[in-house]
C-alpha positions in Angstrom: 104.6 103.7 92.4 101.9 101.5 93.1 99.5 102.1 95.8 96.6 100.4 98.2 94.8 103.5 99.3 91.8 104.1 101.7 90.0 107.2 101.6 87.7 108.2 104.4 86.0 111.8 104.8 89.2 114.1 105.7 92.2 111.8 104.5 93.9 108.8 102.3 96.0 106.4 103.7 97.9 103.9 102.4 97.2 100.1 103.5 100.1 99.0 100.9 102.8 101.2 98.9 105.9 100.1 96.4 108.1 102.4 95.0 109.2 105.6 96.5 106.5 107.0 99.1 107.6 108.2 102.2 104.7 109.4 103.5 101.4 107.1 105.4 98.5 109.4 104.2 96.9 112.4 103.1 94.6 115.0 103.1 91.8 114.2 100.9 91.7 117.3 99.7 95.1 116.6 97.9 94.3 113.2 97.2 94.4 111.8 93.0 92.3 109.0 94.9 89.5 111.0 96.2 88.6 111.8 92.7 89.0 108.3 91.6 86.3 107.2 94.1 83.7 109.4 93.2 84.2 108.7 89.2 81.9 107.1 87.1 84.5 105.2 85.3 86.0 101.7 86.2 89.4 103.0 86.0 89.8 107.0 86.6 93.3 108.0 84.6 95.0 110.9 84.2 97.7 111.2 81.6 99.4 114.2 82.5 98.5 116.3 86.0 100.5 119.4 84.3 97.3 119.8 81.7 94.2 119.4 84.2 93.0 122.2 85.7 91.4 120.1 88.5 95.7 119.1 89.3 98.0 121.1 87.8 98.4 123.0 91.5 98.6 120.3 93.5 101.9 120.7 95.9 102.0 116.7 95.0 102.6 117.7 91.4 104.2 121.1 91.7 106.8 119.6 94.2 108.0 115.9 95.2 107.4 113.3 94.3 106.5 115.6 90.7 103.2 113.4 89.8 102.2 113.4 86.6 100.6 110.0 85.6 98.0 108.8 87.9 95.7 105.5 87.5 93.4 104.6 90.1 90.9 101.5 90.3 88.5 101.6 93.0 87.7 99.3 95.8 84.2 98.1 96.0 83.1 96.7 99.4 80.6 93.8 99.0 78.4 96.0 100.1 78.6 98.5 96.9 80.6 101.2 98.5 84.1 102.7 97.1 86.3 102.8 100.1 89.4 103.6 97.9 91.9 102.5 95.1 94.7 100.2 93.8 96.5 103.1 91.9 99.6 103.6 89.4 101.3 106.8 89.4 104.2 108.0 87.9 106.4 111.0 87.2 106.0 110.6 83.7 103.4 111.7 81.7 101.5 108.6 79.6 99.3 108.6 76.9 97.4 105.5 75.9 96.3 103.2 79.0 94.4 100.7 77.0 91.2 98.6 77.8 93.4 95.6 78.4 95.8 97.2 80.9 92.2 99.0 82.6 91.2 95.4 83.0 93.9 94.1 84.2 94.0 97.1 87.6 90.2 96.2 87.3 90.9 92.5 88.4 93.6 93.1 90.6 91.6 95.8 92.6 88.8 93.4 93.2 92.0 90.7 94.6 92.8 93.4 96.6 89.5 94.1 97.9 88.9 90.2 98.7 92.0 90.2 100.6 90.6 93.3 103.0 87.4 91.2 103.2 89.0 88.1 104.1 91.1 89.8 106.7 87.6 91.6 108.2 86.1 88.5 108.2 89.0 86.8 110.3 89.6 89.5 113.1 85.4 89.3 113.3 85.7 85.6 113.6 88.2 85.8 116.2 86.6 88.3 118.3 83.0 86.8 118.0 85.3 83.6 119.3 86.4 85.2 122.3 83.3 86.9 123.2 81.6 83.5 123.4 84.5 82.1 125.3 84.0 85.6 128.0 80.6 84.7 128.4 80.9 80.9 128.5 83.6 81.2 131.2 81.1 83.7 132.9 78.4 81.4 133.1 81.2 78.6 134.5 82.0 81.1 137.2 78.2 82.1 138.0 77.1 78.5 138.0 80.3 77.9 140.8 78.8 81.1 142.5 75.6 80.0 142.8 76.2 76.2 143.9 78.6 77.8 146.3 76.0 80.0 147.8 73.3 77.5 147.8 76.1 75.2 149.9 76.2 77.8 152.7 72.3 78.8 152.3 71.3 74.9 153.1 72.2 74.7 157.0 70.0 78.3 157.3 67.0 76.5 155.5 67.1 73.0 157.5 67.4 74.9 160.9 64.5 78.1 159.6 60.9 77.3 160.5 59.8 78.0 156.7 61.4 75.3 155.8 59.7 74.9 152.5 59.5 78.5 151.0 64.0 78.0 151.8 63.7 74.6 149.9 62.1 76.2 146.9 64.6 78.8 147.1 67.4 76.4 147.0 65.7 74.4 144.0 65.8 77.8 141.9 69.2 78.5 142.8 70.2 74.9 141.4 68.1 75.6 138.5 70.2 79.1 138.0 73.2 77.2 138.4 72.3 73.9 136.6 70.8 76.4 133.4 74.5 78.8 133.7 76.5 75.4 133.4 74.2 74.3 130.9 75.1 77.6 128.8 79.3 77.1 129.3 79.0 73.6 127.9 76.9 75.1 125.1 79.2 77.8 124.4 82.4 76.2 125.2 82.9 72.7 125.8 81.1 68.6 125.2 81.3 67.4 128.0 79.9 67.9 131.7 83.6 67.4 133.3 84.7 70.5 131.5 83.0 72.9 133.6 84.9 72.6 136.6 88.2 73.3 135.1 86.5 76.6 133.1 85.4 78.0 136.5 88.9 78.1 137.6 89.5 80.5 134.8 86.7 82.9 135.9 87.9 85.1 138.2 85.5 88.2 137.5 82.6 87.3 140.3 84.0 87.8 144.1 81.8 86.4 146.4 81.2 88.9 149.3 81.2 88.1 153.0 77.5 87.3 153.6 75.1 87.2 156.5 73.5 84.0 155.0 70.8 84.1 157.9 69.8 88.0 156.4 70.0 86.4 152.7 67.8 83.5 153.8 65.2 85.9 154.8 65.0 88.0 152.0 64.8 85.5 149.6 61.6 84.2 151.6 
């Protein structure tokens, strides 16, 4: 049986098994794996579970699947830290793993430990991606918001007798909406045209029914 085990504070699971193994995971306080990640040696072994006192009543040795070899490499995270094993285990007892065949589990848990990186790294790239599409279409939708509301605020302000306190309120919401466009193209697209069609796809701000005469004189 061969094994890609994690093991967190209460269990071992398996993120890859050959062989025989039925079940998905463990307690940790069962687990050959738990003792491999917490050993000072490159490759924890056990030869024969039936002569170690730390083993020789565990239900995974007494009964199926009858464990009696176990090998166990551990998984570094680039950051330093053992999150679990690439393990060997057998129902027969063996003597003699030598340096060459530690080595060799050595290397392939450190493949196996670039692979989970590789994989972390992805699904974080992707959802870093579709965060900065989220906001980028947010800030497409907010800049239609705003040039929308500065549309029906411009008839109040021509016909208000302070006219120029409504002007500079319509210059700094084309400012908002110039600087939220300004962010979408950042975020999202090259070119200015590309804006319109990402507001179309923002469907998260509903503009309210608004007494624009009431909103005029607030904002001044």
């Amino acid at each position: 049986i061969c094994l890609v085990s994690l093991v967190d504070l209460s269990r071992q699971w398996f993120l890859s098994k050959a062989g025989p193994v039925e079940m998905d995971e463990l307690p940790r306080s069962i687990s050959f794996c738990a003792h491999a990640v917490i050993s000072k040696h490159r490759v924890f072994i056990v030869p024969d579970m039936t002569k170690d006192d730390r083993f020789r009543e565990n239900p995974l040795v007494t009964g199926g699947p009858n464990v009696r070899f176990y090998a166990g490499a551990a998984l570094v995270s680039p950051e330093g830290y053992k999150i679990g094993t690439l393990c060997l285990v057998s129902d027969t007892p063996r003597e003699g793993f030598t340096e060459v065949e530690k080595g060799i589990l050595t290397n392939l848990s450190a493949i196996v430990m670039d692979a989970i990186v590789s994989r972390r790294n992805r699904i974080l790239k992707e959802e870093s991606e579709k965060r900065i599409m989220e906001i980028g279409v947010t800030m497409a939708g907010t800049h239609r918001a705003l040039q929308n509301t500065r549309t029906k605020l411009k008839p109040v302000v021509m016909t208000s007798a302070k006219t120029t306190k409504g002007r500079e309120c319509l210059d700094d919401l084309e400012e908002q909406a110039q600087l939220c466009a300004a962010t979408a193209r950042t975020l999202l697209v090259t070119d200015n045209t590309a804006v319109d069609d990402l507001e179309d796809k923002y469907n998260a701000i509903v503009e309210p029914e608004t007494d624009l005469r009431a909103l005029y004189k607030n904002l001044v």
